[in-house]
C-alpha positions in Angstrom: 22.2 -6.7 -31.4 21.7 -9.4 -29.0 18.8 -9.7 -26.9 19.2 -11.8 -23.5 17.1 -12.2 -20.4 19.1 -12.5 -17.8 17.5 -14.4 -14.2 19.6 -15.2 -11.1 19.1 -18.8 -9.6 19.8 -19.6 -6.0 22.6 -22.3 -6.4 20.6 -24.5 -4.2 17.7 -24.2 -6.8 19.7 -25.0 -10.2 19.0 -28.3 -10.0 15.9 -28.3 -9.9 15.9 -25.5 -12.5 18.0 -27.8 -15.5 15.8 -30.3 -14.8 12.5 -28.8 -15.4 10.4 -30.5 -17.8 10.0 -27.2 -19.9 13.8 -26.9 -21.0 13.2 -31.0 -22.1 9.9 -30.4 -23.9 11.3 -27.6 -25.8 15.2 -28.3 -26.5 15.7 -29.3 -29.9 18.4 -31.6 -28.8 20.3 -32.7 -25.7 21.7 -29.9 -23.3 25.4 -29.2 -23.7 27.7 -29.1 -20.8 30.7 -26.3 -21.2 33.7 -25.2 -19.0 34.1 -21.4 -19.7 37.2 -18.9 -18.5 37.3 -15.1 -19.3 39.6 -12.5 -18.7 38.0 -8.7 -18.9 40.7 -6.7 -20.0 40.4 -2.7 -19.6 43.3 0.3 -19.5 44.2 1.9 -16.3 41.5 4.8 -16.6 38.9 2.4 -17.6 38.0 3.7 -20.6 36.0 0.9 -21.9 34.0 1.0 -18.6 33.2 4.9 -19.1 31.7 3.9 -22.7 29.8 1.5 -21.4 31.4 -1.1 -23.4 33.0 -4.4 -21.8 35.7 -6.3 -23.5 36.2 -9.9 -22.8 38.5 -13.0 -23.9 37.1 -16.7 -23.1 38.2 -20.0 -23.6 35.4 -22.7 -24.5 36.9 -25.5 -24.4 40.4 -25.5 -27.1 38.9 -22.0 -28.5 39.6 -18.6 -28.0 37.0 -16.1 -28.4 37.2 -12.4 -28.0 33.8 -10.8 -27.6 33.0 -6.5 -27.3 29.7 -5.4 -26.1 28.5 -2.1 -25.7 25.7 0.5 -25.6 22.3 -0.4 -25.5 20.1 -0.8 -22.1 18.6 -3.5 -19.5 15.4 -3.3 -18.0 13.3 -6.1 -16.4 16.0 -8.5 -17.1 16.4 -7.7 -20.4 19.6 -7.0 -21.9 19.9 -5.5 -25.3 23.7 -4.7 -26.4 25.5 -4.3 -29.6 27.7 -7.3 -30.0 31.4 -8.0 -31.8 32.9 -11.3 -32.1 35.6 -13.0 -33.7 38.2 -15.7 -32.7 41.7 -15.2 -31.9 45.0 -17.3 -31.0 44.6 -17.3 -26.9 44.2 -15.0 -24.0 44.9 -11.5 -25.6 42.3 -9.2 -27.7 43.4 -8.6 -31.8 41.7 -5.2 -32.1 42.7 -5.1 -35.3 40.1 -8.4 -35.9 37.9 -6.4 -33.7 38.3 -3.0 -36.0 36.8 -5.1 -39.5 33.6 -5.9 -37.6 32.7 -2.6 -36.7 31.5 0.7 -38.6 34.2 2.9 -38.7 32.3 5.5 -38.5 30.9 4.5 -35.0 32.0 5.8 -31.8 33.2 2.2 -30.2 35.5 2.4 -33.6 37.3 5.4 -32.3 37.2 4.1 -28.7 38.8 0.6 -30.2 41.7 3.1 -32.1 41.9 4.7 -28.7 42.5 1.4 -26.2 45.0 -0.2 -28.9 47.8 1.9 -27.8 50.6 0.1 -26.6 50.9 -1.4 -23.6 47.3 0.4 -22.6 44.9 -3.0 -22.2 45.3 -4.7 -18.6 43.6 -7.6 -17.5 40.6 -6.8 -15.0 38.9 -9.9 -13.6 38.2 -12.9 -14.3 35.4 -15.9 -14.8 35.6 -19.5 -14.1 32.1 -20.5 -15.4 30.0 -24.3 -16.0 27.4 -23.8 -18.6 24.8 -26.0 -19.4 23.4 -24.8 -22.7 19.9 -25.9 -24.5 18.2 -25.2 -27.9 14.8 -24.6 -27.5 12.4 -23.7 -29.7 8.9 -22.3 -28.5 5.6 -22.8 -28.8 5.7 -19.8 -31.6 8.2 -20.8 -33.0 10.8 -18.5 -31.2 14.4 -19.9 -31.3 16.2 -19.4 -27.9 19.5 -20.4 -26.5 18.8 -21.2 -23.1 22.0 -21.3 -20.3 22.8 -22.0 -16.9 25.7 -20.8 -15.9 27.8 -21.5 -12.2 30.7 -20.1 -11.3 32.6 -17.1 -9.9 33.7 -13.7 -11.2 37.4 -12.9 -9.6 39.9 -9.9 -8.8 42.5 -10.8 -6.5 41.2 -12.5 -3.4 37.8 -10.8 -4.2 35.5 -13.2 -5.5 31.7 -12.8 -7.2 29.2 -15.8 -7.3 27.5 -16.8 -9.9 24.3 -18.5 -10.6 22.2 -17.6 -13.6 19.9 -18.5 -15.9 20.0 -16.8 -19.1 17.6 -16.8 -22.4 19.0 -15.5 -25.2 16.3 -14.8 -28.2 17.8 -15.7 -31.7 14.3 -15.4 -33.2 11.3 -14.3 -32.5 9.3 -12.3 -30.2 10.9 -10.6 -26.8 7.7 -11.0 -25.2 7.6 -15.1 -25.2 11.5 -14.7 -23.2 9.4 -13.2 -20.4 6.6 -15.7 -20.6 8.5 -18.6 -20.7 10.9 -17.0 -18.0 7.0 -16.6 -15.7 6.6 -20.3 -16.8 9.8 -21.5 -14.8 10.1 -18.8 -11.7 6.3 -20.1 -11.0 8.1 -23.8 -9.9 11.8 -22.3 -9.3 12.1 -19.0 -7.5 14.4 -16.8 -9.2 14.8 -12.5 -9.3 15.8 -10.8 -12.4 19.3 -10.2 -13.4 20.1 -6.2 -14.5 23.8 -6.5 -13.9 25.8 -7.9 -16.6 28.7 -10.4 -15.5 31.2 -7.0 -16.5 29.2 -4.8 -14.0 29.6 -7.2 -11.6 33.4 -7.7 -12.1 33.8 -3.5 -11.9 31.8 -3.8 -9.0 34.8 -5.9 -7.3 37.6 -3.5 -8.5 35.4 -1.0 -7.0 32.1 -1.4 -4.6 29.3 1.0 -6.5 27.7 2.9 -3.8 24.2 2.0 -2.5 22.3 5.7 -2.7 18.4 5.9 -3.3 17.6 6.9 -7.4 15.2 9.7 -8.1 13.5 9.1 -11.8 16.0 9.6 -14.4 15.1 12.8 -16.8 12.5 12.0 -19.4 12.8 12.9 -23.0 10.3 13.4 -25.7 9.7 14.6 -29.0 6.8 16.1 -30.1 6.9 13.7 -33.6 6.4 11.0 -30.9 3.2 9.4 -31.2 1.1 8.9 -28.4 1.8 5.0 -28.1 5.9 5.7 -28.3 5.5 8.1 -25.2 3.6 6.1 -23.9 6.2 3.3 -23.7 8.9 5.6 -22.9 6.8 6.9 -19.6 6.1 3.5 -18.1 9.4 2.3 -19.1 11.2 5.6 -16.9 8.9 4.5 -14.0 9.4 0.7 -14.0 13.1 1.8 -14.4 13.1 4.4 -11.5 11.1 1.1 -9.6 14.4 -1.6 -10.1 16.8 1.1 -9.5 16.0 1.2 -5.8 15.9 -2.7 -5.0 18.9 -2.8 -3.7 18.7 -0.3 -1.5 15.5 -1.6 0.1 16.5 -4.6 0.2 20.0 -4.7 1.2 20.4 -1.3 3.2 16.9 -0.7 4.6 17.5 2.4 3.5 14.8 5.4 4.2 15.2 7.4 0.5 15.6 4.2 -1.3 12.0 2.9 0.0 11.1 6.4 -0.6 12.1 6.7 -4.3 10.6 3.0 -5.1 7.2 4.3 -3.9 7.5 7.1 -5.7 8.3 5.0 -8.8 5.1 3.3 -7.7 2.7 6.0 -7.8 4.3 7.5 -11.6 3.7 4.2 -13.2 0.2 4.0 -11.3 -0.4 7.8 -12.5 0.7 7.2 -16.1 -1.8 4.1 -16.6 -4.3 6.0 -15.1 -3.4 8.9 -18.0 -3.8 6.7 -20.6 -6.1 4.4 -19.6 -8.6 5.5 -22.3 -6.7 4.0 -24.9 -4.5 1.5 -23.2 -6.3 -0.8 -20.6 -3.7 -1.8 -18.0 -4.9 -5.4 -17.0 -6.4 -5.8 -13.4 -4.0 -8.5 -12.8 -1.4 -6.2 -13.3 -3.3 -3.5 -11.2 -3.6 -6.2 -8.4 -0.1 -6.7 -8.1 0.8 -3.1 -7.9 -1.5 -2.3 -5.3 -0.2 -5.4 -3.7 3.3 -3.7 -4.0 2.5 -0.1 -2.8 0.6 -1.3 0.5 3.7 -3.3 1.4 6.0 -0.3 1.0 3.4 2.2 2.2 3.7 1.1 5.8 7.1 1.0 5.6 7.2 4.9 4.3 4.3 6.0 6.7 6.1 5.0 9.8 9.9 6.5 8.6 7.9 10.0 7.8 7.0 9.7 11.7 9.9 8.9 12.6 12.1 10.4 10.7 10.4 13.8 9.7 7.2 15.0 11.8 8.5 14.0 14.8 12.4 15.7 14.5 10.1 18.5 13.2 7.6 18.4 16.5 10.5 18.2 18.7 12.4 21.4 17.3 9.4 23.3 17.9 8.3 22.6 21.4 12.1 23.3 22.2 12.5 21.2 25.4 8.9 21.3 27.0 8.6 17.4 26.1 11.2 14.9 25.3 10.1 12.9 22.5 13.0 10.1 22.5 11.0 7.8 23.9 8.3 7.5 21.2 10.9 8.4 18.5 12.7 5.2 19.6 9.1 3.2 19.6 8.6 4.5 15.7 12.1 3.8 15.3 12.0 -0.1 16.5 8.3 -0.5 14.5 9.7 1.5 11.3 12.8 -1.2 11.3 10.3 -4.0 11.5 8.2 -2.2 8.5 11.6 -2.4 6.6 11.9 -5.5 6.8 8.8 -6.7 5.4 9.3 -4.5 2.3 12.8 -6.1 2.1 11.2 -9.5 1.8 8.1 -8.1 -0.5 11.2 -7.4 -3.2 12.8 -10.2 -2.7 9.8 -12.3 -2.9 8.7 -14.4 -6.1 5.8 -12.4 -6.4 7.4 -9.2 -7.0 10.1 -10.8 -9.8 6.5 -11.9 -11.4 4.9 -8.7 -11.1 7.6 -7.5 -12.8 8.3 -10.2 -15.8 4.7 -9.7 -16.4 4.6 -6.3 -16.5 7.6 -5.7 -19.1 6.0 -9.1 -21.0 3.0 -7.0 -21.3 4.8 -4.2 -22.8 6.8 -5.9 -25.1 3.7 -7.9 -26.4 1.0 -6.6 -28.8 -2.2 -8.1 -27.3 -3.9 -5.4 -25.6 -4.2 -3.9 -29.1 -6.8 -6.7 -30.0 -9.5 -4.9 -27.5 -9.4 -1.4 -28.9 -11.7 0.6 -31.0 -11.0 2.2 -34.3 -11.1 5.6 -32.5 -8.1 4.7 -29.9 -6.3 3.2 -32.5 -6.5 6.1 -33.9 -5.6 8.2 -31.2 -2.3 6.1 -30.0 -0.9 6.8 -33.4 -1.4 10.8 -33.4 1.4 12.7 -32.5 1.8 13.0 -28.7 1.4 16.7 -28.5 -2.0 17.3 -28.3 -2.5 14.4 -26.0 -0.4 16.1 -23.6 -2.1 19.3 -24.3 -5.9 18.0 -23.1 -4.3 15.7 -20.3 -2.2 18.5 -18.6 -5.9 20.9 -18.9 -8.1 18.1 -17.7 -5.3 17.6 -14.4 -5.8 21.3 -13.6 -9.6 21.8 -14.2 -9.8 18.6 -11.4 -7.2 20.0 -9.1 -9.0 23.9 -9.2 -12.8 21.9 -8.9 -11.2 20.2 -5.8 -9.5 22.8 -4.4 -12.5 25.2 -4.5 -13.1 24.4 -0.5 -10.4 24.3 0.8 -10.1 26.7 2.7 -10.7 25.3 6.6 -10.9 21.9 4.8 -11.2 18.4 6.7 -8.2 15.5 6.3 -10.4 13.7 3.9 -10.8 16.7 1.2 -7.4 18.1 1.9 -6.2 14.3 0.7 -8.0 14.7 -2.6 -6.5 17.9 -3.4 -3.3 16.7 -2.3 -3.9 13.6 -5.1 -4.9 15.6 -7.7 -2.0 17.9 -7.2 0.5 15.1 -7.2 -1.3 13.7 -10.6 -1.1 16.8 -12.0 2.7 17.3 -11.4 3.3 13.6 -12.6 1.5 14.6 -15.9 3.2 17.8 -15.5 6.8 16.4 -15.1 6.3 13.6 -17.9 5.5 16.1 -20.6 8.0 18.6 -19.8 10.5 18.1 -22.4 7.3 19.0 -24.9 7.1 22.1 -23.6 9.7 25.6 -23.1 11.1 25.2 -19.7 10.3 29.2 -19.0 6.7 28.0 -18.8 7.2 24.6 -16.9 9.7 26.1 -14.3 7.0 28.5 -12.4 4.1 26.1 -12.9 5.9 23.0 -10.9 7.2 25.1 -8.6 4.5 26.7 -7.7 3.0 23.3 -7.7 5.3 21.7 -5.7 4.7 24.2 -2.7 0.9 23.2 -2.5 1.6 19.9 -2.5 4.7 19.8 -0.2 2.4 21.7 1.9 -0.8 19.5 1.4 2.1 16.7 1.9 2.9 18.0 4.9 -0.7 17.9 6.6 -1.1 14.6 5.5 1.9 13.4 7.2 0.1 14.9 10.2 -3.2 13.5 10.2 -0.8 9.7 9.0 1.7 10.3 12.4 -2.0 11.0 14.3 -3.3 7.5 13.5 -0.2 5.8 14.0 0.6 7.1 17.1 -3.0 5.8 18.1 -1.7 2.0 16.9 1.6 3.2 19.5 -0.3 4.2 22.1 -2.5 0.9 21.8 0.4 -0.9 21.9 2.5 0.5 24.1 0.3 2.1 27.2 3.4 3.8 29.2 3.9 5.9 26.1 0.2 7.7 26.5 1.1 10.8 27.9 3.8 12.1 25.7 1.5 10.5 22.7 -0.8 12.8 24.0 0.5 15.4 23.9 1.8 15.3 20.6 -1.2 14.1 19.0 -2.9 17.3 20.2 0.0 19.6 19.2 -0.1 17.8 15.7 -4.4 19.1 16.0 -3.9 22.5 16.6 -0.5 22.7 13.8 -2.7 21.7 11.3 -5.0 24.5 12.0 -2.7 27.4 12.0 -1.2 25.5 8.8 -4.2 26.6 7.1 -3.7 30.1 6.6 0.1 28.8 4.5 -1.7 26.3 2.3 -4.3 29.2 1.3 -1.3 31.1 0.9 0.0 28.7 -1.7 -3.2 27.7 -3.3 -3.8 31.6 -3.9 -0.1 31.5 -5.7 -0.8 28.6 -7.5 -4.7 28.9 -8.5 -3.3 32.0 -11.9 -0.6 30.2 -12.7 -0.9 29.6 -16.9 -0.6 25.8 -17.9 3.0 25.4 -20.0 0.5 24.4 -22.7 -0.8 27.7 -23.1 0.7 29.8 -25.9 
């Protein structure tokens, strides 16, 4: 299995980066300079692709060295695959070399049989690749193989930059690859690397589309202890987080700022559920605040603009044109964008993020904790679930008790304690028979798309006050709407006591 954390360098930074007196202190001996070419070979239908596996062919200097990798996951930067290698005579796999080093019982043993056809491996893309390569070893004794690899990844006339640093752990503890990673992006700005150099050559034969990711399902088992599920729910969050960079950064799309704050407030939930036995450090909390207010503006103003205002203007049928604001929200939105663009982009957010998978792959929170919490992160995860998913509905029904004619400020903490409670809800779901989880969140969704809903109205009423500030010819339409939005929200009320009358019965999927 190897282990790699993978950074990308700007080219104009690599310099700087090989000559950082960390890599000296810690090389056991003087960096190695390599020219590297690979060819990815594949069949037509891309099989190896659809396993997940990546077969490559390089020459390092006079060698040839055919390397398979598949399975296994990256988050944070950190790559951990399953890894074949073996040598051959030049620029074409020997599968048969490749078929000794695997179990032949394994899946990528039949998938080998099945690409060995004749005449069925093609040539992909290619690398052209300078490597300078140290030996460190770490302060705790970790041994690392630290590159720094320029070059280009080519199909055709298509060609792939690039410029990485890459820390591969030989032995020792994951954790130090991410603190000693922290160490150099605090004097050379880098971002963290998910993409393989195969993902990124696929990418060329054909450009992934950019499209906003919703969290990924989440599996657990009820042997799970409390500590493995734990692990598993932040990971799915912090996973669900990475997956929409792109998106906000490169598109400015609306969902994919969208699903990142949602992201956001799951990991934020989860800490918050376990924070009686695992302490998330303020530090950390800090930086995720940090994170959420920079994306929270730009989600506020495309709800406005994009939502309750299409919404407004759909009802009032023609009495008011509202293209005039809607193109103010629209211009102020775009602006929004971009500074959660360059909040993802920026070093702090690649150090929010080393340190926040550093943390999880480390042990040291576990020096602070009682007996009794040591205790209770190594039960099964069952009854944890069981006496978080009660104590979210006993807060949501205490809230919810006036609610009824509510103001903005108390309809907002029902509205939070229903979204906690479908996090915790959601997370735990796999624990529990869908029959009973079904008709709970659904009828918890409805309050809280409703309670969502009135929020976004009392939001678009105070920004729409900023508009109005700052653009004074837009008053009388802002008007307008600003009292239509006031007397909505007080029809609305006979709906969400509606819902809350549905929901308020409903049996937990706990409750036998």
């Amino acid at each position: 299995m190897e282990t790699e954390l993978k950074m990308l360098v700007n080219p104009e930074n690599a310099k700087a980066l090989r000559q950082h007196p960390l890599l000296k202190k810690y090389a056991l001996e003087q960096p190695h300079e390599q020219t590297l070419s690979g060819i990815y070979f594949d069949t037509p239908s891309y099989d190896l692709r659809h396993a997940d596996a990546g077969l490559r062919v390089r020459q390092v200097d006079n060698d040839w060295v055919q390397t398979l990798k598949a399975g296994g996951q990256a988050a944070g930067g950190l790559h951990e695959r399953q890894e074949w290698e073996s040598k051959v005579n030049g620029p074409i796999p020997d599968l048969a070399a490749l078929e000794q080093l695997i179990d032949p019982k394994s899946a990528y043993a039949k998938l080998i049989k099945k690409v060995s056809e004749p005449n069925r491996l093609l040539p992909t893309f290619t690398t052209k690749v300078k490597r300078t390569l140290w030996e460190l070893r770490l302060p705790d004794g970790d041994e690392v193989e630290c590159v720094i690899d320029q070059g280009s990844i080519e199909h055709g006339a298509n060609k792939s930059l690039i410029s990485e640093l890459e820390l591969e752990l030989k032995s020792g503890n994951p954790k130090h690859l991410f603190d000693f990673a922290l160490q150099l992006q605090r004097d050379v700005p880098m971002q963290i690397g998910n993409l393989s150099k195969a993902d990124r050559g696929y990418a060329l034969l054909a450009p992934p589309d950019i499209a906003a990711v919703k969290a990924a399902p989440l599996q657990l088992s009820p042997s799970m202890s409390v500590e493995e599920a734990f692990k598993a729910i932040i990971n799915n969050c912090l996973s669900q987080i990475q997956a929409n960079e792109t998106g906000v950064t490169t598109q400015h799309d609306v969902e994919s700022v969208h699903q990142m704050r949602v992201g956001l407030r799951r990991l934020r939930s989860a800490l918050g559920m376990f924070k009686k036995v695992i302490v998330c450090p303020d530090e950390l909390q800090d930086r995720l605040r940090w994170l959420g207010t920079e994306l929270g503006a730009a989600r506020d103003w495309d709800v406005l603009t994009e939502a309750t205002l299409p919404t407004l203007q759909r009802k009032i049928a023609g009495k008011v044109s509202l293209k005039p604001i809607s193109e103010a929200t629209r211009e102020v939105a775009r602006k929004n964008h971009d500074t959660a663009a360059a909040a993802v982009l920026s070093p702090q957010y690649t150090e929010l993020i080393l340190m926040f998978y550093g943390w999880m792959q480390g042990d040291e929170w576990r020096a602070s904790l009682t007996s009794a919490q040591r205790r209770t992160l190594s039960k099964p995860v069952s009854r944890f679930s069981d006496k978080t998913l009660l104590h979210d509905q006993e807060r949501l029904l205490r809230r919810g008790i006036h609610l009824k004619g509510a103001d903005p400020e108390t309809r907002h903490q029902v509205r939070i304690a229903a979204k906690k409670t479908r996090y915790a809800t959601e997370f735990f779901a796999s624990l529990y028979p869908a029959k009973r989880v079904r008709p709970y969140v659904k009828a918890l969704s409805g309050l809280q798309d409703e309670l969502g809903w009135l929020n976004d109205a009392a939001v678009a009423s105070k920004l729409l006050e900023e508009l109005e500030t700052a653009q004074p010819d837009l008053r009388g339409n802002i008007g307008f709407v600003r009292g239509y939005l006031a007397c909505s929200t007080e029809s609305d009320d006979v709906e969400l006591c509606r819902l809350w009358t549905v929901f308020k019965p409903m049996p937990l999927p706990c409750k036998k």
